[in-house]
C-alpha positions as CSV (number, residue, x, y, z in Angstrom):
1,X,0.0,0.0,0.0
2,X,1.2,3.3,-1.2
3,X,1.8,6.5,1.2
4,X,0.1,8.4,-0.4
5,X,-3.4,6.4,-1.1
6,X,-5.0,5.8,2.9
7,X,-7.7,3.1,2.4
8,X,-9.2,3.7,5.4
9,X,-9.2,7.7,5.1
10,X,-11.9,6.7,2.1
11,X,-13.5,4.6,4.4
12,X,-13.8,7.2,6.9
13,X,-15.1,9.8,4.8
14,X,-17.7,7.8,3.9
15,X,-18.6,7.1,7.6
16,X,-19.1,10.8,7.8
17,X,-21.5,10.8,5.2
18,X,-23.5,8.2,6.9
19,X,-23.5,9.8,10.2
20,X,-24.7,13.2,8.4
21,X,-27.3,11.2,6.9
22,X,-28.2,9.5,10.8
23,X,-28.1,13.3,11.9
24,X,-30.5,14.3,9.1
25,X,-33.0,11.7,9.8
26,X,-33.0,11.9,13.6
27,X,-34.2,15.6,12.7
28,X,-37.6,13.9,10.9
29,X,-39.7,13.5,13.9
30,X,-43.0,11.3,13.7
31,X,-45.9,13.8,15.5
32,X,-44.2,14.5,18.9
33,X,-42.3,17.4,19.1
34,X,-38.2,17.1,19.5
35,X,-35.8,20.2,19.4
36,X,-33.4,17.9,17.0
37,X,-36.1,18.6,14.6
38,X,-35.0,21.5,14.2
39,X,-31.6,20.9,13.9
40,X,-31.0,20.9,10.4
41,X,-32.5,24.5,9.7
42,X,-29.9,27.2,9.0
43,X,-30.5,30.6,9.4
44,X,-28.8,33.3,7.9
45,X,-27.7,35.7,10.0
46,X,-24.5,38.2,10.5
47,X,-23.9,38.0,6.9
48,X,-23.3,34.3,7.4
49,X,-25.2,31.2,7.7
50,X,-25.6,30.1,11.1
51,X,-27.1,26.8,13.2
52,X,-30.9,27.6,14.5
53,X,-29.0,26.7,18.2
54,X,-26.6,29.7,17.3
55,X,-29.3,32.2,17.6
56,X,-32.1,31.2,19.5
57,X,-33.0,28.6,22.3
58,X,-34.9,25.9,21.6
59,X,-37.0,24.1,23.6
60,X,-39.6,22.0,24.3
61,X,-42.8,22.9,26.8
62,X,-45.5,20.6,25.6
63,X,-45.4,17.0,23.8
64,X,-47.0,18.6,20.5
65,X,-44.7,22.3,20.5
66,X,-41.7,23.3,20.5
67,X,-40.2,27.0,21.8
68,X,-37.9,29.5,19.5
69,X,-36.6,32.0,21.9
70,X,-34.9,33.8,19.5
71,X,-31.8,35.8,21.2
72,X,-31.9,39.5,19.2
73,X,-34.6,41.2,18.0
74,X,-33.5,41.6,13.9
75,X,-33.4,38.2,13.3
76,X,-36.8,36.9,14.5
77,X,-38.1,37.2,10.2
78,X,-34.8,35.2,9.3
79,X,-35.5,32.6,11.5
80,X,-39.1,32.4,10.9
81,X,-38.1,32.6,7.1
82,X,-35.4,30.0,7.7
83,X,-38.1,27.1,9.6
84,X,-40.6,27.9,6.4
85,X,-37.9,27.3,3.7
86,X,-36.5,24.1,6.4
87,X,-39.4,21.7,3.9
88,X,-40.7,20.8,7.9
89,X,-43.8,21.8,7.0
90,X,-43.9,23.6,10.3
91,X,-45.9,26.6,10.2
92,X,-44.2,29.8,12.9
93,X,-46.0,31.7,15.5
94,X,-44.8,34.3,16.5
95,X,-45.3,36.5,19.6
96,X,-42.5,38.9,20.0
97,X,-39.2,37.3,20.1
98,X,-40.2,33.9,20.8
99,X,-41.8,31.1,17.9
100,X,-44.2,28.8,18.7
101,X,-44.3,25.9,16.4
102,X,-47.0,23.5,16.8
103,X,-46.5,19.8,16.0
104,X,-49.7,18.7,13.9
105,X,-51.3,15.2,14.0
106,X,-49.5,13.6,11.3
107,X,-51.7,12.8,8.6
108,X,-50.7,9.7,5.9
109,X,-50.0,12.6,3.6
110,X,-47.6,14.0,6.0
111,X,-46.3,11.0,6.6
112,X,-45.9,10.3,2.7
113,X,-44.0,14.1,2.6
114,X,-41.9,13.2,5.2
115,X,-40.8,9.7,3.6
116,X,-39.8,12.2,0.4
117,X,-37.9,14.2,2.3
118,X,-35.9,11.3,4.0
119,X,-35.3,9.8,0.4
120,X,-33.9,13.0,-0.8
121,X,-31.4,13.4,2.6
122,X,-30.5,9.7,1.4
123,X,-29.4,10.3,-2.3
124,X,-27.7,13.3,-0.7
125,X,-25.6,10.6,1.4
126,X,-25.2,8.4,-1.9
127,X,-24.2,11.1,-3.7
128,X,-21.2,12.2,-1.0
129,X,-20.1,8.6,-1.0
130,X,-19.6,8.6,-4.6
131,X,-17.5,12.1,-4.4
132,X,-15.7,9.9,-2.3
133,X,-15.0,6.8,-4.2
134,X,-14.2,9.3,-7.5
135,X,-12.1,11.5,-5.3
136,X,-10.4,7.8,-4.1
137,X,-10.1,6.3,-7.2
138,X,-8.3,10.1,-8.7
139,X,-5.6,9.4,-6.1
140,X,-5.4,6.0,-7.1
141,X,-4.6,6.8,-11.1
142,X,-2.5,9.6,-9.8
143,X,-0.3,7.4,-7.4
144,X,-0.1,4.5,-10.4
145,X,1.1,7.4,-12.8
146,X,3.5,8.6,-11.0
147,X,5.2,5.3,-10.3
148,X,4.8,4.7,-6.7
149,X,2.1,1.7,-7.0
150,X,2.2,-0.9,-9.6
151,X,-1.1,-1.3,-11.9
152,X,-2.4,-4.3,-10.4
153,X,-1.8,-2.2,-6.9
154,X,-3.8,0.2,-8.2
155,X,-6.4,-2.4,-9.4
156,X,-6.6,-4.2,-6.2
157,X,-7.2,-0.5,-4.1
158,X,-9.7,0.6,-7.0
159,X,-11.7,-2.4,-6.0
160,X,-11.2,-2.0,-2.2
161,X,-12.8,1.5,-2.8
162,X,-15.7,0.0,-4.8
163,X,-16.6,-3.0,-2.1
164,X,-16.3,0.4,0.3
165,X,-18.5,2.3,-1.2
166,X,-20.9,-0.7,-2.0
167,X,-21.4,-1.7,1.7
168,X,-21.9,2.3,2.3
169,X,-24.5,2.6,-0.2
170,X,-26.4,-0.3,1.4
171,X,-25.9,0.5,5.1
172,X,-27.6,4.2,3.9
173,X,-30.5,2.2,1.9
174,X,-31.0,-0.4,4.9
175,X,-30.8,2.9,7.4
176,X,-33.4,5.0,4.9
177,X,-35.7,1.8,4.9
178,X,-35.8,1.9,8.9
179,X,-36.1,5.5,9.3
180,X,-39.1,5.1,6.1
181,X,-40.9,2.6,8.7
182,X,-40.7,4.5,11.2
183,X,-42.5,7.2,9.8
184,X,-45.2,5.3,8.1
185,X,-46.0,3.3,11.5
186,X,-49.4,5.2,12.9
């Protein structure tokens, strides 16, 4: 194995985009409210774009609402703005500087909205794994090219990196297809 190609760097990187994808999903609550729903909403603000938990508390008073205390004044529009354009299908209260957002019954439509948006946070993750295995198999030709690996080196790691990404791309279909249960179960 070359110094320069790190099998297990690939490996890693696609780890992270299967964690993302876990993070993404745990955001996709089924009708109780959960301040890691909101989560994956950015907000921008300062000029920059900024976690919801960067400028506003979030919390959780009853099982079916959820809290925004926004901190400053200004930014109460972006964050409403921000929660509309989240695809949550959460629709903001708001009384001063704080948000109410009440979690409706979820309806089989909902449900069926939800399971759309979990697909699409899934072909995201299948998408960043195959960055990954092109930005691998680059190195790979690169390393061959210059001499430092042999060709059937380089043939051998090119399939390692395919296997890799195989068993990625089903651990994110086998976690979508738990997280698409989940959702549907009433």
């Amino acid at each position: 194995m070359s110094a320069s190609f790190d099998i297990a760097d690939v490996k890693r990187r696609m780890d992270g985009a299967l964690n993302a994808l876990k993070h993404e999903l745990g955001g996709l609550r089924t009708g109780r409210a959960s301040s890691s729903l909101l989560e994956p909403v950015h907000v921008e603000a300062y000029g920059a774009s900024m976690s919801l938990s960067q400028v506003a508390t979030v919390s959780v008073p009853e099982p079916r609402l959820i809290s925004v205390q926004v901190w400053d004044r200004g930014m109460v529009g972006a964050v409403e703005k921000a929660i509309i354009n989240s695809n949550l299908g959460l629709n903001p209260q708001t009384e001063g500087q704080v948000i109410r957002l009440r979690i409706p019954e979820m309806t089989q439509d909902r449900r069926k909205e939800l399971v759309k948006v979990a697909h699409k946070y899934a072909e995201s993750a299948r998408v960043a794994v195959r960055h990954v295995r092109r930005d691998g198999l680059d190195v790979l030709k690169k390393t061959e090219k210059d001499g430092t690996i042999g060709e059937d080196e380089e043939k051998r790691l090119a399939d390692q990196v395919q296997k890799a990404t195989d068993a990625m791309i089903a651990e994110i279909d086998k976690t979508l297809a738990t997280k698409e249960k989940e959702i549907l179960q009433v």
